[in-house]
C-alpha positions as YAML, in Angstrom:
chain: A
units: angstrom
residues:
- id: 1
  name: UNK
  ca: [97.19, 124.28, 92.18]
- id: 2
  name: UNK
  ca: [96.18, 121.26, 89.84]
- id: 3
  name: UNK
  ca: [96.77, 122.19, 86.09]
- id: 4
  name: UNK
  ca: [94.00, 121.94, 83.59]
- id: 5
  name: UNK
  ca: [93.57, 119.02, 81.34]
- id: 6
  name: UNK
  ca: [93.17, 120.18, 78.23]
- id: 7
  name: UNK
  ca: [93.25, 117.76, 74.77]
- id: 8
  name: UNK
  ca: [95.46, 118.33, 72.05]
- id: 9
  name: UNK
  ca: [95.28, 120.56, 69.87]
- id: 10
  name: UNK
  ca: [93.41, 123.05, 72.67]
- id: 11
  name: UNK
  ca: [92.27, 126.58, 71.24]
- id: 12
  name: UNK
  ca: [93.91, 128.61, 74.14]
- id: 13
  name: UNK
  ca: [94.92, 131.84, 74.07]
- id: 14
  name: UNK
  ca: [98.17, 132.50, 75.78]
- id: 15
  name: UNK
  ca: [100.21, 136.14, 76.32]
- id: 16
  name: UNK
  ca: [103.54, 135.42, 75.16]
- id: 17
  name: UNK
  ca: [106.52, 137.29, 74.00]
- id: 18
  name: UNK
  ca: [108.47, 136.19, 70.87]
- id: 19
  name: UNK
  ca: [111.84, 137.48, 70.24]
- id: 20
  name: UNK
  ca: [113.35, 136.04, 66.92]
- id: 21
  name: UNK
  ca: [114.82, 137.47, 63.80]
- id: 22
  name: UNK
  ca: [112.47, 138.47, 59.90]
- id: 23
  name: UNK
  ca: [113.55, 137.36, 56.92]
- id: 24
  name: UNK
  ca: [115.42, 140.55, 56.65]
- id: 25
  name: UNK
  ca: [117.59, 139.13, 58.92]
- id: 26
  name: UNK
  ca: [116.76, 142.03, 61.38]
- id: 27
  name: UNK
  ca: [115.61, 140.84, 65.39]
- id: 28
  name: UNK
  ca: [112.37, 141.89, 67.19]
- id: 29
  name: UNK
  ca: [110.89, 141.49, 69.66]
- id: 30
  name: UNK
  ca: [106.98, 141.09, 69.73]
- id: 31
  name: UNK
  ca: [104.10, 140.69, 72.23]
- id: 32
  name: UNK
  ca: [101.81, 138.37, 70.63]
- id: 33
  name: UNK
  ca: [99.18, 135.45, 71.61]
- id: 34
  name: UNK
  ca: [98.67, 131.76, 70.73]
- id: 35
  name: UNK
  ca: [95.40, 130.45, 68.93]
- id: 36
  name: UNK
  ca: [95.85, 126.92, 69.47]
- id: 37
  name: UNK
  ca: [98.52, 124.91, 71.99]
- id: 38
  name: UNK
  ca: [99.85, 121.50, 71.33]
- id: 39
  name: UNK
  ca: [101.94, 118.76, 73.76]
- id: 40
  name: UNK
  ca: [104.34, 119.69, 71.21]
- id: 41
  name: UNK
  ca: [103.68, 123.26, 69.84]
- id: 42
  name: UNK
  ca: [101.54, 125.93, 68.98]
- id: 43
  name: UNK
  ca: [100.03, 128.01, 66.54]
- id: 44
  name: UNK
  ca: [101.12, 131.88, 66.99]
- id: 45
  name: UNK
  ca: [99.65, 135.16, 65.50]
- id: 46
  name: UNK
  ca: [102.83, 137.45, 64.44]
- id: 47
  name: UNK
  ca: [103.39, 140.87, 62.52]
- id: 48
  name: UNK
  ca: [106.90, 139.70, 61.20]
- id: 49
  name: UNK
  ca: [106.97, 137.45, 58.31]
- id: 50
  name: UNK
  ca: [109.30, 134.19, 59.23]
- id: 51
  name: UNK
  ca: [111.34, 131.43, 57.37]
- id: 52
  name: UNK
  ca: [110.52, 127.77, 57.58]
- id: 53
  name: UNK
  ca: [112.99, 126.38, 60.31]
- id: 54
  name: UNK
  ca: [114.09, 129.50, 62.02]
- id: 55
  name: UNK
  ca: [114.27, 129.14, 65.62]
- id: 56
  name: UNK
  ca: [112.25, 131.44, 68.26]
- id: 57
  name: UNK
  ca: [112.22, 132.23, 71.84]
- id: 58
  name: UNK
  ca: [108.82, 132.43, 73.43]
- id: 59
  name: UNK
  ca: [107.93, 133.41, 77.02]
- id: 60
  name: UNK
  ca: [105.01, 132.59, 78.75]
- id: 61
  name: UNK
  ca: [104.13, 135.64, 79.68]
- id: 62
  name: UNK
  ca: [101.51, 134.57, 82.67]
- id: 63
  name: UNK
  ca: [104.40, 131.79, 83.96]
- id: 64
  name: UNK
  ca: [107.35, 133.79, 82.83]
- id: 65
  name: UNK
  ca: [108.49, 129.83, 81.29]
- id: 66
  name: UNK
  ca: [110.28, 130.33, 78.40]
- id: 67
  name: UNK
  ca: [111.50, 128.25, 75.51]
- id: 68
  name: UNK
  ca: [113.42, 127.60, 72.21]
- id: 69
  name: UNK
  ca: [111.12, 126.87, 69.53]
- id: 70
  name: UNK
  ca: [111.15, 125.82, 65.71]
- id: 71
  name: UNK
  ca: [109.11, 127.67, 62.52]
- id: 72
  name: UNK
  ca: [107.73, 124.89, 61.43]
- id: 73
  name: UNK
  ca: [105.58, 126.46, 58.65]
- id: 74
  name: UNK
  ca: [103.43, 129.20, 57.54]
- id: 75
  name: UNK
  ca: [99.48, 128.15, 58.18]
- id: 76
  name: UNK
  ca: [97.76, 131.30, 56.90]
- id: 77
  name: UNK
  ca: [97.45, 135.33, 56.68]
- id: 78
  name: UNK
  ca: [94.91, 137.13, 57.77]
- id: 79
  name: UNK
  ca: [93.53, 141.04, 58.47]
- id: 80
  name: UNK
  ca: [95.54, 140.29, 62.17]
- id: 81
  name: UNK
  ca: [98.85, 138.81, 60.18]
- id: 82
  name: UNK
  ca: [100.49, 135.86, 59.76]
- id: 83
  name: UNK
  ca: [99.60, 132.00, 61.36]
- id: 84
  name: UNK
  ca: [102.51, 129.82, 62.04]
- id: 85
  name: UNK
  ca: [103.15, 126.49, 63.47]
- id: 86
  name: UNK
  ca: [106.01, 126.20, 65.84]
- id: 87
  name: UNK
  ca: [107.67, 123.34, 67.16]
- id: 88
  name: UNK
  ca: [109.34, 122.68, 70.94]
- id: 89
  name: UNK
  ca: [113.05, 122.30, 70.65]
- id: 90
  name: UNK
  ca: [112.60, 120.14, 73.72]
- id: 91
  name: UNK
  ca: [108.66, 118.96, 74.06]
- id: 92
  name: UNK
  ca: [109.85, 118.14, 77.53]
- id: 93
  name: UNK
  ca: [109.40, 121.50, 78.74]
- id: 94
  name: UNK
  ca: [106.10, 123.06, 80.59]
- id: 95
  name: UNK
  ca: [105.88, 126.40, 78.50]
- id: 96
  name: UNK
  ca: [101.67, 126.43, 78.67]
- id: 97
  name: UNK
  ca: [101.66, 125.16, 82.44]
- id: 98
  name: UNK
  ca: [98.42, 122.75, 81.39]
- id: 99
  name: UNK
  ca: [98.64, 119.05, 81.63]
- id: 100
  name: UNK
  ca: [97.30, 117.08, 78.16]
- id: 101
  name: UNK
  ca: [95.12, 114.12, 77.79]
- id: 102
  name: UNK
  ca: [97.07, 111.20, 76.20]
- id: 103
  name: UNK
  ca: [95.60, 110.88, 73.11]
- id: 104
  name: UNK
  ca: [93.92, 113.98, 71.01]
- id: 105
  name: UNK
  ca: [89.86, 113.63, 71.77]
- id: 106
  name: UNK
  ca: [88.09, 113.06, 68.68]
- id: 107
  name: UNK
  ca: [90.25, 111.60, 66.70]
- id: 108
  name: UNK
  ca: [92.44, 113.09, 63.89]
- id: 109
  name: UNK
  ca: [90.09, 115.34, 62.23]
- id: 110
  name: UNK
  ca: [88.77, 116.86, 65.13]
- id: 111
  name: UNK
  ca: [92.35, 118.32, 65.81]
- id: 112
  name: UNK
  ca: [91.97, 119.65, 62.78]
- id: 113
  name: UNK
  ca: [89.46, 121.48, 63.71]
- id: 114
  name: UNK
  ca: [91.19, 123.29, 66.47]
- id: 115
  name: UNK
  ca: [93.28, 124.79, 63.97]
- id: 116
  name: UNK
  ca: [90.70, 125.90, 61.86]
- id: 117
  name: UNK
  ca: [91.59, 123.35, 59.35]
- id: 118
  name: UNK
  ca: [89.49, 121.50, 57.15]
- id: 119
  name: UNK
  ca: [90.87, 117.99, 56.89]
- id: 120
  name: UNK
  ca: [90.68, 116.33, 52.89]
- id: 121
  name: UNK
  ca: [91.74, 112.87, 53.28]
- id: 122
  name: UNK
  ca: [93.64, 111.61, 50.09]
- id: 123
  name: UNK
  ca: [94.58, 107.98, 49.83]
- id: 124
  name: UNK
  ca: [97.81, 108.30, 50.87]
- id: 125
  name: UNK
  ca: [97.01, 109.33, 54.20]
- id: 126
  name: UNK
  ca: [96.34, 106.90, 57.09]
- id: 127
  name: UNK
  ca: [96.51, 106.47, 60.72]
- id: 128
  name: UNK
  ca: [100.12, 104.82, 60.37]
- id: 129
  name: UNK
  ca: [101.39, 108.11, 58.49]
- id: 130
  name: UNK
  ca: [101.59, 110.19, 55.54]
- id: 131
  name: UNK
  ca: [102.95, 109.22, 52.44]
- id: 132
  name: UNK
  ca: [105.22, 111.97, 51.41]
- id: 133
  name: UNK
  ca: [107.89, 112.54, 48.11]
- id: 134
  name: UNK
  ca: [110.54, 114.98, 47.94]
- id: 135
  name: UNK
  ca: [110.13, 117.45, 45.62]
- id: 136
  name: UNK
  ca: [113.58, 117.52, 44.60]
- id: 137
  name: UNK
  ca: [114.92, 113.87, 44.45]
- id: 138
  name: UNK
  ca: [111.68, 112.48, 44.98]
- id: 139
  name: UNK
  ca: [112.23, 109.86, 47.73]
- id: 140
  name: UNK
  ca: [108.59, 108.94, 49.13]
- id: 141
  name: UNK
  ca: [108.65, 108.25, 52.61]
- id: 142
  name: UNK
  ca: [105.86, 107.48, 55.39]
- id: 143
  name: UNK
  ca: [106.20, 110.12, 58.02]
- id: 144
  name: UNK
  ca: [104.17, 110.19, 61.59]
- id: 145
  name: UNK
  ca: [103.16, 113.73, 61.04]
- id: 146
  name: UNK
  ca: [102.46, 115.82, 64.70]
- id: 147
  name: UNK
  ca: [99.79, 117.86, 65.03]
- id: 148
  name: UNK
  ca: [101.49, 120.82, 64.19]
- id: 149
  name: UNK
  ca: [102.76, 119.60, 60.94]
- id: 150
  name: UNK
  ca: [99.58, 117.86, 60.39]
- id: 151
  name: UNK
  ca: [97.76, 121.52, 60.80]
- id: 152
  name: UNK
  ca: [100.76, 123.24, 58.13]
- id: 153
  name: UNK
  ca: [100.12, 120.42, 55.91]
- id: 154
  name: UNK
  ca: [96.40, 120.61, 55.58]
- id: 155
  name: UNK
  ca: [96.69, 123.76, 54.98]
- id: 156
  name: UNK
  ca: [99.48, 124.01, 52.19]
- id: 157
  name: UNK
  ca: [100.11, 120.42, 51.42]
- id: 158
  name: UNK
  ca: [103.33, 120.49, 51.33]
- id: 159
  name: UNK
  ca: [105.68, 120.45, 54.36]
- id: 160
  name: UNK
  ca: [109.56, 121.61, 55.01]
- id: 161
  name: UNK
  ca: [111.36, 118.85, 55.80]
- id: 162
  name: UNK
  ca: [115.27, 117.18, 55.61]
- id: 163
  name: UNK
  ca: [116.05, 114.88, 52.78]
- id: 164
  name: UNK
  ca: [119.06, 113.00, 52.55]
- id: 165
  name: UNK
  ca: [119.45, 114.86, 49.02]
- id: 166
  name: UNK
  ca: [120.14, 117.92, 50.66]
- id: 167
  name: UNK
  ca: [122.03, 119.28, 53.18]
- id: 168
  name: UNK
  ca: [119.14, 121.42, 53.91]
- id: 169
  name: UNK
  ca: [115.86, 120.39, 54.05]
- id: 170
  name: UNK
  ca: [113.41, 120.23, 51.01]
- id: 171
  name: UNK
  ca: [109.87, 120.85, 50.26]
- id: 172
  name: UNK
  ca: [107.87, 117.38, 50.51]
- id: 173
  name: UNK
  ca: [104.52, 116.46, 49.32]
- id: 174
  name: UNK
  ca: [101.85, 114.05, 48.93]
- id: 175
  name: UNK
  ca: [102.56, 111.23, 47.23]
- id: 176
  name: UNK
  ca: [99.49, 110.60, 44.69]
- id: 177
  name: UNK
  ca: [101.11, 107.88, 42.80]
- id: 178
  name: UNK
  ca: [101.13, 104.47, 43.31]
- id: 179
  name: UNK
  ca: [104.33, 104.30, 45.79]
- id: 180
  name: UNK
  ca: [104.91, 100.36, 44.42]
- id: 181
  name: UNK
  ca: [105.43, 101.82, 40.87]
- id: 182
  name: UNK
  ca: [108.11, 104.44, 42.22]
- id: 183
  name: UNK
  ca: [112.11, 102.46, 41.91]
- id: 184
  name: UNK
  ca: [112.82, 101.88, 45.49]
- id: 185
  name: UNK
  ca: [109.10, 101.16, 46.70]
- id: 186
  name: UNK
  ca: [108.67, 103.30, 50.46]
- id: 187
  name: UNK
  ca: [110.98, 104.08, 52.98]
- id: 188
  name: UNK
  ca: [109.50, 104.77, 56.52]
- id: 189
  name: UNK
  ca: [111.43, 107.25, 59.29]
- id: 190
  name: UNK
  ca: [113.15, 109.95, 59.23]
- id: 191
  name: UNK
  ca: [116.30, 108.67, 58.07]
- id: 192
  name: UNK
  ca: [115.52, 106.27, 55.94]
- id: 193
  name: UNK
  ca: [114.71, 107.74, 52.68]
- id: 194
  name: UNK
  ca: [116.44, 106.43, 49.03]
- id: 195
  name: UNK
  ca: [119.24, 107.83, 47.89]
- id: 196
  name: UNK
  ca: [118.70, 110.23, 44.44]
- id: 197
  name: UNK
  ca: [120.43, 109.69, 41.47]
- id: 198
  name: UNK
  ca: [122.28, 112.43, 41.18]
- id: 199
  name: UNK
  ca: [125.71, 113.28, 43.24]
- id: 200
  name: UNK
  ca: [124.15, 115.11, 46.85]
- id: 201
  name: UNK
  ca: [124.79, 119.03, 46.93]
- id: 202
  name: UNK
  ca: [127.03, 118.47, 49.88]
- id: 203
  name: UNK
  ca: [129.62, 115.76, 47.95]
- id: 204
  name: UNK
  ca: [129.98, 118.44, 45.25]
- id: 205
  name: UNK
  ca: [131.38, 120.82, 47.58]
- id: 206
  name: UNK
  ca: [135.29, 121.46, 47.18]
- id: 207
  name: UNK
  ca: [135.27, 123.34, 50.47]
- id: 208
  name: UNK
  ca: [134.04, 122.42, 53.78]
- id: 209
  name: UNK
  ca: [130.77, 124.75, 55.10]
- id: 210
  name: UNK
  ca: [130.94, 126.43, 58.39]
- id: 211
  name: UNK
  ca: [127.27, 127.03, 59.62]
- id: 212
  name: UNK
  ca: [126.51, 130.89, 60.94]
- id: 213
  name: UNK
  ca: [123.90, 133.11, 61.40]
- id: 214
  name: UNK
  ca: [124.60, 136.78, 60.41]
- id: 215
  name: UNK
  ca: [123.44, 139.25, 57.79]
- id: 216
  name: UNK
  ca: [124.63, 139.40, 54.72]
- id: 217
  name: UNK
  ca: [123.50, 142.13, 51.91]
- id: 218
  name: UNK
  ca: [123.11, 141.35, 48.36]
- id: 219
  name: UNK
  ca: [123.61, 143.75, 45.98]
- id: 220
  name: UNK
  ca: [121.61, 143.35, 41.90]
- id: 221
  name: UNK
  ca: [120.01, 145.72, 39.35]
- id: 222
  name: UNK
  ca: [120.92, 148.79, 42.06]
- id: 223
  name: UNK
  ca: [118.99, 147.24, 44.86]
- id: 224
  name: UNK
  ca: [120.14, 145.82, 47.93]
- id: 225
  name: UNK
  ca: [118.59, 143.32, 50.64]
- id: 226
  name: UNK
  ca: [120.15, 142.59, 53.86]
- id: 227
  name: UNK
  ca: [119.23, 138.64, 54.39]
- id: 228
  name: UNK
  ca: [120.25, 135.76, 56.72]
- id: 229
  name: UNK
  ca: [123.62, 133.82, 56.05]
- id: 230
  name: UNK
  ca: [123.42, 130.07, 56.63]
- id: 231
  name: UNK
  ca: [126.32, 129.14, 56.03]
- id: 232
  name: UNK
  ca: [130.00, 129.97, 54.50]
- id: 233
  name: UNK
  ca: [132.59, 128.17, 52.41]
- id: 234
  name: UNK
  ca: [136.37, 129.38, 51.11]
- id: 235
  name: UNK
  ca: [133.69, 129.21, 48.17]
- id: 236
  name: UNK
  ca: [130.74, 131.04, 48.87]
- id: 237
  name: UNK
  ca: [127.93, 130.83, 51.40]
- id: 238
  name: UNK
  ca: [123.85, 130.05, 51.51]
- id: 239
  name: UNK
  ca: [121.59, 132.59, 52.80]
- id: 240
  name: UNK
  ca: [117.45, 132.76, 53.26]
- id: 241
  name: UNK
  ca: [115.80, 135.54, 51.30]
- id: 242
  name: UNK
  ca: [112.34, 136.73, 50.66]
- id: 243
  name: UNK
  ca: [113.39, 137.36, 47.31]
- id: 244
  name: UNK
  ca: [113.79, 135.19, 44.28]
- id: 245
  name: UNK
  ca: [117.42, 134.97, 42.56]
- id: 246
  name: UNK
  ca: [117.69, 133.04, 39.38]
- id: 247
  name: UNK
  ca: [120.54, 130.37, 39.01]
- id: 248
  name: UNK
  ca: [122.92, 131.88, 37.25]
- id: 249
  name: UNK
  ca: [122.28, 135.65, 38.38]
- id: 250
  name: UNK
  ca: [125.71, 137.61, 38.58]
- id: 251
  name: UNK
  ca: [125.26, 139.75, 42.29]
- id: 252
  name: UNK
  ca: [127.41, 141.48, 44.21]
- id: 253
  name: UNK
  ca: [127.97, 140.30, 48.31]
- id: 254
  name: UNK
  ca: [128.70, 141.44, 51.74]
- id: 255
  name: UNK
  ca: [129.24, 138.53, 54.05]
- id: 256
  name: UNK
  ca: [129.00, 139.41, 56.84]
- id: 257
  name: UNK
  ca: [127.09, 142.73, 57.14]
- id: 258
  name: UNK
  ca: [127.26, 145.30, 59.30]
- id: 259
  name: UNK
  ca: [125.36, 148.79, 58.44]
- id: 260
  name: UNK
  ca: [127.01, 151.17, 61.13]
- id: 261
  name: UNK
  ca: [130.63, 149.57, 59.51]
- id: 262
  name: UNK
  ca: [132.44, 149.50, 56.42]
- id: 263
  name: UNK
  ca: [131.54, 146.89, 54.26]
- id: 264
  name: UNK
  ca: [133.42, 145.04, 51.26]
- id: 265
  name: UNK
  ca: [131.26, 143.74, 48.60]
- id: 266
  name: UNK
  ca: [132.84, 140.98, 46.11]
- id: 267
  name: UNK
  ca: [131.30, 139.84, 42.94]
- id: 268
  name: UNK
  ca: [129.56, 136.77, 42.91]
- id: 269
  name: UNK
  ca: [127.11, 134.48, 41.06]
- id: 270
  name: UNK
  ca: [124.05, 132.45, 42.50]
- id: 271
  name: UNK
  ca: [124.83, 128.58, 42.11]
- id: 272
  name: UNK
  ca: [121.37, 127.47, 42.95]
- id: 273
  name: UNK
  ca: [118.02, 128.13, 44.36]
- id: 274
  name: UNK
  ca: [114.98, 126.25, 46.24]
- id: 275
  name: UNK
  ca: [111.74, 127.82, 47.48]
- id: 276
  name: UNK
  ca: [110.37, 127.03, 50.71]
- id: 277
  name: UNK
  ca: [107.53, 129.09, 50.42]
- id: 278
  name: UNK
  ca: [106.12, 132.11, 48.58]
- id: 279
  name: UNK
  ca: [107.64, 134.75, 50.40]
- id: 280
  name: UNK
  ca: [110.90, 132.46, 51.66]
- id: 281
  name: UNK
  ca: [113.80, 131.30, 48.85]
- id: 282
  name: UNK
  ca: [117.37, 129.78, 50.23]
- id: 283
  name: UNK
  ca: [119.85, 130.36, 47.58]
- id: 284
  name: UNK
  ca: [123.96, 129.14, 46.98]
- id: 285
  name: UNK
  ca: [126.17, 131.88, 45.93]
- id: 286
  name: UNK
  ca: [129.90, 130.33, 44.39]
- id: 287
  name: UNK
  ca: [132.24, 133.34, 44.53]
- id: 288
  name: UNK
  ca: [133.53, 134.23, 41.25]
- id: 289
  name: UNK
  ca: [137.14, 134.10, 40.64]
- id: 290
  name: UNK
  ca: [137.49, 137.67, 39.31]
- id: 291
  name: UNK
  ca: [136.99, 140.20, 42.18]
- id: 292
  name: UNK
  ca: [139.89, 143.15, 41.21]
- id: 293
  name: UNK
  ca: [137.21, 145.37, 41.75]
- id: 294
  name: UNK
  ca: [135.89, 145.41, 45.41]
- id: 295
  name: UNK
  ca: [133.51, 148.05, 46.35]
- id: 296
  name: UNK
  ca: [134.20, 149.21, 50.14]
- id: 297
  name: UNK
  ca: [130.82, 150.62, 51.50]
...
C-alpha cells in the first residue's frame, strides 16, 4: 500500500503512546495523540509537564513503530494540557508511516501555520537562518532552525540550545542588535560559536562529572522534592527541577533516591542556577565540607 504524501509540517492526528519520565523525576506512561507531524518531529498533546531535552519513547500506535525522541520545547498550554515539540533521535526512522514532499508547501510561514503559529518576522530572521545570542555568554550565532524549533521559537522566542559556555545547553534568543557591533562579529553552525570571557563551568570543575539519570530529593524550609539527577561529581551533582533554588541556598540532599529504601541526606549548598523555562530550572549543588550530621531517612 503506497503511503500518503503529506507536506511538512502536516496537521495529523496520530494514536501514540509516550512513556517518559515528569519533572518529578517519576515515569509514566501515557496514551496521547499528535497535532502536527514533521520529517523530523512532531507536536504532542501530554498531561505530564516535561523538561527541555528530556528524551521520550513514542509508539505508533496504528504501526506499532516506535522511537527515541527529544523535548525540544514547550509550545503552549491549553484546557487539554501541555504542547510540545519533539525531535527524532534518528530522523531516519518511519515512526508516522507517510512519505513527505521535499520541501514544506507554502513556504516558511505557511508551516507556521500548521502549528497554529503566527509567524512575526524580525530582521534577524532570513531564509539562510536565525540569528541567535546566548543568553548567558552571549555568542550570536546563525542557526538553520527545523520546523520544530522554528514552531517553539515563534512561540516563546527563545530556544534551548548547547553553547560552548556550558556544558549544558543555554537559553538562546534573537539577536536584535546589530551582530557587526557585537566583538567577534557572527559565527554560523553548531559548533562554531565565540568563546565567553569568562573561565567555562566545566574548566572550573576540580572533579570529573559522571552523567546519570536517577532521582534525587532535596530537602529546604521542611519541604522536599524528588527531582532528576544529571549528573555527579566527588563534589556535588546537577539535577532538573520545577522549582527555583537561589545560588547560594544551604539544602539538604539524597543522591540517589529511593522512597521504599533508606536514604542518607548530606548538607549541601546550590552553586548555581539557569532557567530553561517557567516551570523547568537546572541547578549545581557543591557539597559542603561539614556533613557530621547525616540524617538517615
Amino acid at each position: 500500500m503506497a503511503k500518503p504524501l503529506l507536506a511538512s509540517p502536516a496537521a495529523v492526528v496520530l494514536q501514540i503512546e509516550v512513556v517518559g519520565s515528569d519533572l518529578d523525576g517519576q515515569q509514566y506512561i501515557e496514551r496521547t495523540q499528535t497535532l502536527t507531524i514533521t520529517r523530523d518531529g512532531a507536536t504532542i498533546l501530554l498531561a505530564n509537564k516535561l523538561a527541555p531535552e528530556s528524551e521520550l519513547l513514542v509508539r505508533n500506535l496504528l504501526t506499532n513503530e516506535e522511537a527515541i525522541v527529544r523535548v525540544v520545547g514547550h509550545i503552549r498550554r491549553d484546557a487539554s494540557g501541555h504542547v510540545y515539540g519533539v525531535a527524532l533521535m534518528d530522523p531516519s526512522v518511519d515512526l508516522w508511516g507517510v512519505q513527505f514532499s521535499p520541501n514544506p508547501i507554502g513556504g516558511l510561514h505557511a508551516s507556521l501555520e500548521a502549528f497554529s503559529v503566527k509567524a512575526e518576522p524580525a530582521p534577524a530572521e532570513s531564509r539562510k537562518g536565525t540569528v541567535l545570542e546566548c543568553s548567558r555568554c552571549h555568542a550570536v550565532r546563525v542557526a538553520a532552525l527545523t520546523e520544530i524549533e522554528m514552531a517553539i521559537f515563534e512561540s516563546k522566542r527563545a530556544l534551548t540550545r548547547p553553547c560552548k559556555c556550558s556544558s549544558s545547553s543555554t537559553i538562546w534568543k534573537l539577536m536584535t542588535a546589530d551582530p557587526s557591533v557585537k566583538q567577534g562579529g557572527i559565527s554560523a553552525g553548531e559548533n562554531s560559536g565565540p568563546e565567553p570571557a569568562s573561565v567555562p563551568v566545566q574548566e572550573k570543575r576540580k572533579n570529573k562529572r559522571t552523567a546519570v539519570k536517577f532521582p534525587a530529593c532535596i530537602r529546604y524550609a521542611g519541604q522536599e522534592e524528588v527531582a532528576v539527577c544529571e549528573d555527579m561529581s566527588r563534589g556535588g551533582f546537577r539535577f532538573k527541577s520545577r522549582n527555583k533554588y537561589l545560588k547560594g541556598m544551604q539544602i539538604e540532599a539524597a543522591v540517589p533516591y529511593a522512597p521504599a529504601n533508606v536514604n542518607i541526606f548530606v548538607q549541601a549548598q546550590i552553586a548555581f542556577h539557569q532557567e530553561l523555562s517557567a516551570d523547568s530550572h537546572r541547578h549545581g549543588v557543591t557539597y559542603l565540607k561539614t556533613n557530621k550530621n547525616l540524617d538517615l531517612k
